[in-house]
N, C-alpha and C positions, 0 to 999 in steps of 0.2 A: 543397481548402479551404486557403488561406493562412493565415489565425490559426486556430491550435487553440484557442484562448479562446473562438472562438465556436462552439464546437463544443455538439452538446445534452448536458452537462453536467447532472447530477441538480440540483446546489447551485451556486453561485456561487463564487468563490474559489478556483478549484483550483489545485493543486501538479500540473504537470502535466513528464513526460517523454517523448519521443518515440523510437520504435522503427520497426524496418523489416524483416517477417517474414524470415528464413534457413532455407534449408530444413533446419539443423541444428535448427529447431525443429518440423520436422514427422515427424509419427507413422507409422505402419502405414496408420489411413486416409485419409493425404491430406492431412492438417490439422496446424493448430497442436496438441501434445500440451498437456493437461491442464496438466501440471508446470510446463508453461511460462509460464502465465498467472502462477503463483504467484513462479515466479524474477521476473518482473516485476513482482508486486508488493512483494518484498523489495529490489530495485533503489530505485524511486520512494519506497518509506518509507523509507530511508536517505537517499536523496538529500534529501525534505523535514526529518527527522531533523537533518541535517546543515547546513541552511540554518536551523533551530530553534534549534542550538546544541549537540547532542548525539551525539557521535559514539562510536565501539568505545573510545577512548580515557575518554571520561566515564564510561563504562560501568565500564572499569575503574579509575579514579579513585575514586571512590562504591563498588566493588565489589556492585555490581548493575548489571540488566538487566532488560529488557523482554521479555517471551516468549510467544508465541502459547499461547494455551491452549484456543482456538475459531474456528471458521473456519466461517464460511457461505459457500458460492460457487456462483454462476451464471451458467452457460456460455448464451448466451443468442444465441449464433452462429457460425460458423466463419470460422477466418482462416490463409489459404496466400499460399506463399512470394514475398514481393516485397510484399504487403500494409505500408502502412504505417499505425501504430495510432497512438495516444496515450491514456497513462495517467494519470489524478491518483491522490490519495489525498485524503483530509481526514480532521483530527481530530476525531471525535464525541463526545456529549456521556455524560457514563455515569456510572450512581449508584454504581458499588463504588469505594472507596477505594483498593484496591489496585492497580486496572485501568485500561488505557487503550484506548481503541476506535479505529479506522480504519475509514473509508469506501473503496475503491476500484472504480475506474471506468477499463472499455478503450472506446475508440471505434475503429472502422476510420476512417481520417480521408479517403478517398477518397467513402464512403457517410455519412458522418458518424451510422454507424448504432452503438448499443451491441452490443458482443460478451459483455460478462463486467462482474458486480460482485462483489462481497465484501464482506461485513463479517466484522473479525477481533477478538476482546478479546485483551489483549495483560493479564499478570501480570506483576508486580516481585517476582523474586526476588535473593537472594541471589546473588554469584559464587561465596561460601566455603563454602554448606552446601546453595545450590539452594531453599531455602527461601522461604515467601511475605517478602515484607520493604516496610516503608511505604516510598512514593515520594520521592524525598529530595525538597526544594526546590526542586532547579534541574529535574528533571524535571516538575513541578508547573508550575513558570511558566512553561517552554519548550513544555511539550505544550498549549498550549491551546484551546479548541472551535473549529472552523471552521466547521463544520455541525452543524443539530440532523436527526437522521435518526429 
């Protein structure tokens, strides 16, 4: 498939990156390891992060940060070496003040079938004491909904 845009995407608008399995990313049986979906979702949420406006550098500016504190994930097929995938993420919509949500989504782009989704709540703590800490402003205006999931 030429455009990954049009790939079956849950939501519309996605932050999308592209990958191409190594077999440093395969396990005992055969396949893509677990762990590795998640490296790739910490890849694509920086990278949209980053196109947002937010980088390790803000983080440390504001002396806070965003941090996973929930992770739902579903492996939902398997993927070996030479596979080439594509990732989005999206920012979802969420009632806690302190939280921010991600959507993410792997496609195999050859099958343009879904392999793995996530949903993660992300927490703003402190750098200085690790602590819960409200979202400053520029995190507020920069993370904003993409998808309602």
């Amino acid at each position: 498939m030429d455009n990954i845009k049009n790939l079956k995407w849950d939501f519309g608008n996605p932050h999308i990156l592209k990958f191409t399995v190594k077999e440093s990313d395969i396990d005992i049986l055969g396949h893509v390891n677990n762990k590795v979906y998640l490296n790739w979702c910490e890849l694509v949420s920086w990278d949209h992060s980053g196109k947002l406006g937010i980088t390790p550098d803000t983080y440390k500016k504001h002396q806070c940060a965003c941090v996973v504190i929930k992770s739902e994930n579903n492996f939902l097929g398997s993927l070996f070496t030479g596979d080439e995938i594509a990732i989005s993420t999206w920012i979802v919509k969420t009632d806690k003040k302190l939280r921010l949500s991600r959507y993410f989504q792997i496609i195999n782009i050859l099958k343009n079938q879904n392999v793995f989704t996530s949903n993660v709540e992300y927490a703003c703590v402190s750098l200085i004491n690790f602590k819960p800490k409200r979202m400053p402003d520029i995190f507020r205006n920069s993370y904003k909904v993409t998808c309602d999931v």
